[in-house]
C-alpha positions, -999 to +999 in steps of 0.1 A: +393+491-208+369+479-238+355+511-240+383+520-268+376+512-302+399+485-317+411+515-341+425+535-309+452+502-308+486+516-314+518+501-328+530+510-286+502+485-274+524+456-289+552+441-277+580+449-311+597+414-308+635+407-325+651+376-339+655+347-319+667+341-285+676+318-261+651+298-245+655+299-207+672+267-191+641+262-172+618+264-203+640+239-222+638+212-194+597+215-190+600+209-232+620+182-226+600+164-202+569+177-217+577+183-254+535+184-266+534+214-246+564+230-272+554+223-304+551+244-337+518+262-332+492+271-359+501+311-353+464+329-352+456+367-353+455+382-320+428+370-305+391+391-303+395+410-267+354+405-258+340+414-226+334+379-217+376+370-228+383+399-208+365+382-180+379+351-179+417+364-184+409+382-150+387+354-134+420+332-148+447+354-136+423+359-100+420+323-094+457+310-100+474+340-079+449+331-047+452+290-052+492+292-056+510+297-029+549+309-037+574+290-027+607+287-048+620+257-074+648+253-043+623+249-018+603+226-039+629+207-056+663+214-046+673+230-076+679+265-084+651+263-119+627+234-125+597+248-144+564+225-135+527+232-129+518+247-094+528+209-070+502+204-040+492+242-041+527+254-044+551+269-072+569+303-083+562+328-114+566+297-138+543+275-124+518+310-123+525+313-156+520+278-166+491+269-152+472+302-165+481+295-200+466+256-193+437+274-180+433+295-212+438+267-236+414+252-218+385+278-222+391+286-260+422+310-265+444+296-290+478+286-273+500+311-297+482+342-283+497+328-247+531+336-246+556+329-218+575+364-212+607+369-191+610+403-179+636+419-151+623+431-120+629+468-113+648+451-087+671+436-110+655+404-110+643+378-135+610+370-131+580+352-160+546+365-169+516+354-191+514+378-226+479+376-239+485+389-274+447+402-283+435+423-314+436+458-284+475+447-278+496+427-254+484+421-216+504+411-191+489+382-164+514+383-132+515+368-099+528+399-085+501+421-095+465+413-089+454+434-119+460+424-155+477+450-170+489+459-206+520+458-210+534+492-209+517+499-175+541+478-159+572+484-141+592+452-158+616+459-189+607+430-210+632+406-224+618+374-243+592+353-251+578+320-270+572+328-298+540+329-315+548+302-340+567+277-321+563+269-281+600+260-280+613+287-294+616+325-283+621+356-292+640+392-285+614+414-272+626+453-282+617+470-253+623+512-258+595+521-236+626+535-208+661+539-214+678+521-182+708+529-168+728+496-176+764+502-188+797+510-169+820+534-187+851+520-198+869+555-187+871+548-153 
Protein backbone atom coordinates (compact mmCIF):
# COMPACT_ATOMS: atom_id res chain seq x y z
CA UNK A 1 0.00 0.00 0.00
CA UNK A 2 2.94 2.68 0.76
CA UNK A 3 4.97 1.26 -1.66
CA UNK A 4 3.38 3.92 -4.28
CA UNK A 5 4.88 7.13 -4.52
CA UNK A 6 2.65 10.05 -3.47
CA UNK A 7 2.91 11.14 -7.29
CA UNK A 8 1.04 7.79 -8.38
CA UNK A 9 -2.13 9.61 -6.21
CA UNK A 10 -4.88 10.18 -8.81
CA UNK A 11 -7.66 12.73 -8.92
CA UNK A 12 -9.93 8.89 -8.63
CA UNK A 13 -8.22 8.36 -5.14
CA UNK A 14 -10.38 11.28 -3.74
CA UNK A 15 -13.70 11.38 -2.93
CA UNK A 16 -15.06 14.63 -5.62
CA UNK A 17 -17.45 16.16 -2.99
CA UNK A 18 -20.59 18.77 -4.15
CA UNK A 19 -22.28 21.61 -2.43
CA UNK A 20 -23.86 21.15 0.74
CA UNK A 21 -26.19 18.58 2.01
CA UNK A 22 -28.26 17.62 4.61
CA UNK A 23 -26.83 16.52 7.72
CA UNK A 24 -28.30 13.20 8.88
CA UNK A 25 -31.03 13.43 11.70
CA UNK A 26 -28.89 11.38 13.78
CA UNK A 27 -25.75 13.50 13.23
CA UNK A 28 -27.71 16.77 14.09
CA UNK A 29 -28.99 15.35 17.52
CA UNK A 30 -25.27 14.03 18.72
CA UNK A 31 -24.30 18.07 17.70
CA UNK A 32 -26.97 19.05 19.68
CA UNK A 33 -26.16 17.28 22.68
CA UNK A 34 -22.57 17.48 22.01
CA UNK A 35 -22.03 20.71 19.94
CA UNK A 36 -17.79 20.81 20.74
CA UNK A 37 -17.70 17.79 18.76
CA UNK A 38 -19.36 20.01 15.53
CA UNK A 39 -17.53 22.95 15.38
CA UNK A 40 -15.83 24.91 12.51
CA UNK A 41 -12.57 23.05 12.06
CA UNK A 42 -9.13 24.54 11.15
CA UNK A 43 -9.26 22.59 7.53
CA UNK A 44 -5.49 20.96 7.10
CA UNK A 45 -3.95 19.33 4.00
CA UNK A 46 -4.54 15.76 3.78
CA UNK A 47 -2.75 14.35 6.23
CA UNK A 48 1.06 12.59 5.62
CA UNK A 49 -0.07 8.65 5.05
CA UNK A 50 3.38 7.32 7.11
CA UNK A 51 3.89 3.77 7.90
CA UNK A 52 3.45 4.37 11.45
CA UNK A 53 -0.27 6.51 10.60
CA UNK A 54 -0.96 3.64 8.44
CA UNK A 55 -0.53 1.59 11.47
CA UNK A 56 -2.52 3.02 13.89
CA UNK A 57 -5.63 3.68 11.34
CA UNK A 58 -5.46 -0.27 11.17
CA UNK A 59 -4.52 -0.89 14.88
CA UNK A 60 -7.62 1.89 15.31
CA UNK A 61 -10.07 0.44 12.93
CA UNK A 62 -8.85 -3.43 14.52
CA UNK A 63 -9.52 -2.54 17.96
CA UNK A 64 -13.01 -0.73 17.73
CA UNK A 65 -14.63 -3.46 15.30
CA UNK A 66 -13.43 -6.42 18.05
CA UNK A 67 -14.37 -4.20 21.38
CA UNK A 68 -17.95 -3.16 19.79
CA UNK A 69 -20.39 -5.43 19.73
CA UNK A 70 -23.51 -4.41 17.21
CA UNK A 71 -26.51 -4.03 18.43
CA UNK A 72 -28.99 -1.41 16.91
CA UNK A 73 -30.09 2.43 18.29
CA UNK A 74 -33.63 0.40 18.80
CA UNK A 75 -32.25 -2.12 20.86
CA UNK A 76 -30.15 0.30 22.75
CA UNK A 77 -32.43 3.12 23.01
CA UNK A 78 -35.83 2.61 21.69
CA UNK A 79 -35.47 4.80 19.00
CA UNK A 80 -35.03 4.17 15.33
CA UNK A 81 -31.39 6.81 15.23
CA UNK A 82 -29.60 8.14 18.34
CA UNK A 83 -25.94 8.57 17.39
CA UNK A 84 -23.64 8.10 20.74
CA UNK A 85 -20.22 6.51 21.50
CA UNK A 86 -20.13 2.63 21.65
CA UNK A 87 -22.63 2.35 25.54
CA UNK A 88 -21.24 -0.69 27.80
CA UNK A 89 -19.49 -2.43 24.73
CA UNK A 90 -22.37 -1.94 22.45
CA UNK A 91 -23.42 0.37 19.46
CA UNK A 92 -24.09 0.29 15.51
CA UNK A 93 -21.92 1.83 12.43
CA UNK A 94 -22.23 5.40 14.14
CA UNK A 95 -20.92 4.61 17.36
CA UNK A 96 -17.96 2.55 15.09
CA UNK A 97 -17.54 5.47 13.43
CA UNK A 98 -17.44 7.74 16.33
CA UNK A 99 -15.44 6.26 18.51
CA UNK A 100 -12.62 5.66 15.76
CA UNK A 101 -12.46 9.31 14.90
CA UNK A 102 -12.10 10.01 19.06
CA UNK A 103 -9.44 7.47 18.85
CA UNK A 104 -7.63 9.32 15.93
CA UNK A 105 -7.92 12.74 17.42
CA UNK A 106 -6.58 11.36 20.11
CA UNK A 107 -3.19 10.04 18.64
CA UNK A 108 -2.50 13.15 16.41
CA UNK A 109 -4.64 13.24 13.15
CA UNK A 110 -6.25 16.46 12.88
CA UNK A 111 -10.12 16.04 13.19
CA UNK A 112 -10.88 17.57 9.48
CA UNK A 113 -9.00 14.69 7.87
CA UNK A 114 -11.83 12.40 9.86
CA UNK A 115 -14.80 12.65 8.05
CA UNK A 116 -18.13 10.95 8.87
CA UNK A 117 -19.39 9.32 5.40
CA UNK A 118 -22.93 7.92 4.66
CA UNK A 119 -22.80 5.48 2.05
CA UNK A 120 -25.84 2.86 0.77
CA UNK A 121 -25.31 -0.67 1.16
CA UNK A 122 -25.31 -2.77 -2.06
CA UNK A 123 -28.22 -3.94 -0.25
CA UNK A 124 -30.00 -0.81 -0.40
CA UNK A 125 -29.16 0.17 2.91
CA UNK A 126 -27.81 3.28 4.70
CA UNK A 127 -25.00 2.60 6.63
CA UNK A 128 -21.76 5.29 8.16
CA UNK A 129 -17.96 4.88 7.72
CA UNK A 130 -14.79 6.73 8.85
CA UNK A 131 -13.05 8.81 5.60
CA UNK A 132 -9.40 9.27 6.44
CA UNK A 133 -8.57 11.93 3.86
CA UNK A 134 -4.52 11.49 3.58
CA UNK A 135 -2.04 13.12 1.06
CA UNK A 136 -2.27 9.02 -1.08
CA UNK A 137 -6.34 9.71 -1.02
CA UNK A 138 -9.46 8.81 0.85
CA UNK A 139 -9.62 5.53 3.12
CA UNK A 140 -12.49 4.04 4.23
CA UNK A 141 -12.50 2.58 8.24
CA UNK A 142 -15.80 0.19 8.47
CA UNK A 143 -17.24 -2.09 10.84
CA UNK A 144 -18.21 -4.35 8.24
CA UNK A 145 -14.93 -4.89 6.76
CA UNK A 146 -11.98 -5.86 8.76
CA UNK A 147 -9.59 -4.24 6.22
CA UNK A 148 -9.26 -0.55 5.67
CA UNK A 149 -9.81 0.02 2.29
CA UNK A 150 -9.60 3.13 -0.13
CA UNK A 151 -12.41 4.16 -1.14
CA UNK A 152 -13.05 2.90 -4.58
CA UNK A 153 -12.32 -0.73 -3.43
CA UNK A 154 -15.53 -0.84 -1.81
CA UNK A 155 -18.78 -2.01 -2.62
CA UNK A 156 -20.84 1.17 -1.06
CA UNK A 157 -21.93 4.10 -3.49
CA UNK A 158 -21.04 7.03 -1.37
CA UNK A 159 -23.49 9.74 -0.49
CA UNK A 160 -22.24 12.53 2.12
CA UNK A 161 -20.01 13.61 4.49
CA UNK A 162 -18.80 16.32 7.25
CA UNK A 163 -17.20 18.38 5.72
CA UNK A 164 -13.69 19.18 6.08
CA UNK A 165 -14.27 22.76 7.30
CA UNK A 166 -17.11 22.46 9.57
CA UNK A 167 -18.18 19.17 11.85
CA UNK A 168 -21.82 20.18 11.46
CA UNK A 169 -21.97 20.57 8.17
CA UNK A 170 -21.81 18.02 5.13
CA UNK A 171 -21.34 17.66 1.94
CA UNK A 172 -22.65 15.95 -1.61
CA UNK A 173 -20.18 13.32 -2.34
CA UNK A 174 -20.17 12.83 -6.51
CA UNK A 175 -19.83 9.38 -6.65
CA UNK A 176 -19.36 8.12 -10.77
CA UNK A 177 -17.27 5.31 -9.89
CA UNK A 178 -20.71 2.87 -11.18
CA UNK A 179 -23.67 3.92 -12.82
CA UNK A 180 -26.60 2.16 -10.58
CA UNK A 181 -29.62 1.15 -11.80
CA UNK A 182 -32.01 3.61 -9.79
CA UNK A 183 -34.78 5.14 -11.84
CA UNK A 184 -38.33 3.80 -12.98
CA UNK A 185 -39.38 4.84 -16.37
CA UNK A 186 -42.21 7.03 -16.52
CA UNK A 187 -43.48 5.01 -19.74
CA UNK A 188 -44.83 2.28 -18.06
Amino acid sequence: MLGAGVGSASAQSFMPTGGLSTQPVGHYEFCQRTPQECAKMNQARPVELTRPLWAKIVEVNNLVNTMVTPRTDMEMWGVEEYWSYPVNGYGDCEDYVLEKRRRLIQAGVPASNLLITVVRQPNGDGHAVLTVSTNMGDFVLDNLEPRVLAWTETDYQFLKRQSARHAGMWVSIDDGRNVLVGSVSSNR
